[in-house]
C-alpha positions in Angstrom: -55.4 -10.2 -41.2 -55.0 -7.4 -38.2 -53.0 -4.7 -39.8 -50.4 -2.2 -37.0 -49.1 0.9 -37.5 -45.7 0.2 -38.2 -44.5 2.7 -35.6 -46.1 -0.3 -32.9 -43.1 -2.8 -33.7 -40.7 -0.1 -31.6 -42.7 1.5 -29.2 -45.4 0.4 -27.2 -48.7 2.5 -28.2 -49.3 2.6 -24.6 -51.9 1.2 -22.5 -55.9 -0.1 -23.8 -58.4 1.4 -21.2 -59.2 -1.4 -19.1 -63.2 -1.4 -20.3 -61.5 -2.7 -24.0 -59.5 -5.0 -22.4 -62.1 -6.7 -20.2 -64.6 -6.6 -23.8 -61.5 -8.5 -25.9 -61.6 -11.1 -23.3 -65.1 -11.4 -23.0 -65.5 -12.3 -26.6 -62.6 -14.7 -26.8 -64.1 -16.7 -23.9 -67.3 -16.4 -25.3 -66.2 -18.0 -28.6 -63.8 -20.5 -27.4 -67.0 -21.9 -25.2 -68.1 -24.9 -26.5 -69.9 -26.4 -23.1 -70.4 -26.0 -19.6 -71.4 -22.9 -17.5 -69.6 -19.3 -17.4 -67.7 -19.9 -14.2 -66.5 -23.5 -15.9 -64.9 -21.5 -18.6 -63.5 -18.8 -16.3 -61.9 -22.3 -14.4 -60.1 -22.9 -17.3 -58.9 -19.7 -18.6 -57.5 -19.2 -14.6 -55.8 -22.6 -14.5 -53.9 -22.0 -18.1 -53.0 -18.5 -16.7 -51.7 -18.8 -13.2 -48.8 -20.5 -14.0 -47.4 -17.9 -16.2 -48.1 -15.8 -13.1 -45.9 -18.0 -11.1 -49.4 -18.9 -9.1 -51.6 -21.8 -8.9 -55.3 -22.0 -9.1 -57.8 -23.3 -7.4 -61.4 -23.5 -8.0 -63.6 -20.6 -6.8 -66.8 -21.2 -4.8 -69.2 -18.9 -7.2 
């Protein structure tokens, strides 16, 4: 189980430098893939994503 510092559920411990944040990501894609290519999986994660972002996605040429 993840354990916080308590002091985190009242105040944000501010922003993860964006390298950590593009690592995190990496790996959750990489374990959720079970098939297809790297741009099939990045498909996916954009179409569950855009509408949360009030967007829509379309598929991206490379």
């Amino acid at each position: 189980m993840l354990q916080f510092e308590n002091a985190w559920r009242y105040e944000s411990p501010g922003a993860m430098p964006p390298e950590i944040v593009e690592a995190v990501f990496s790996q959750v894609i990489a374990r959720t893939a079970m098939q297809g290519s790297r741009q099939d999986l990045y498909e996916f994660f954009k179409r569950c994503f855009a509408p949360a972002a009030a967007q829509t996605a379309s598929r991206s040429s490379s």
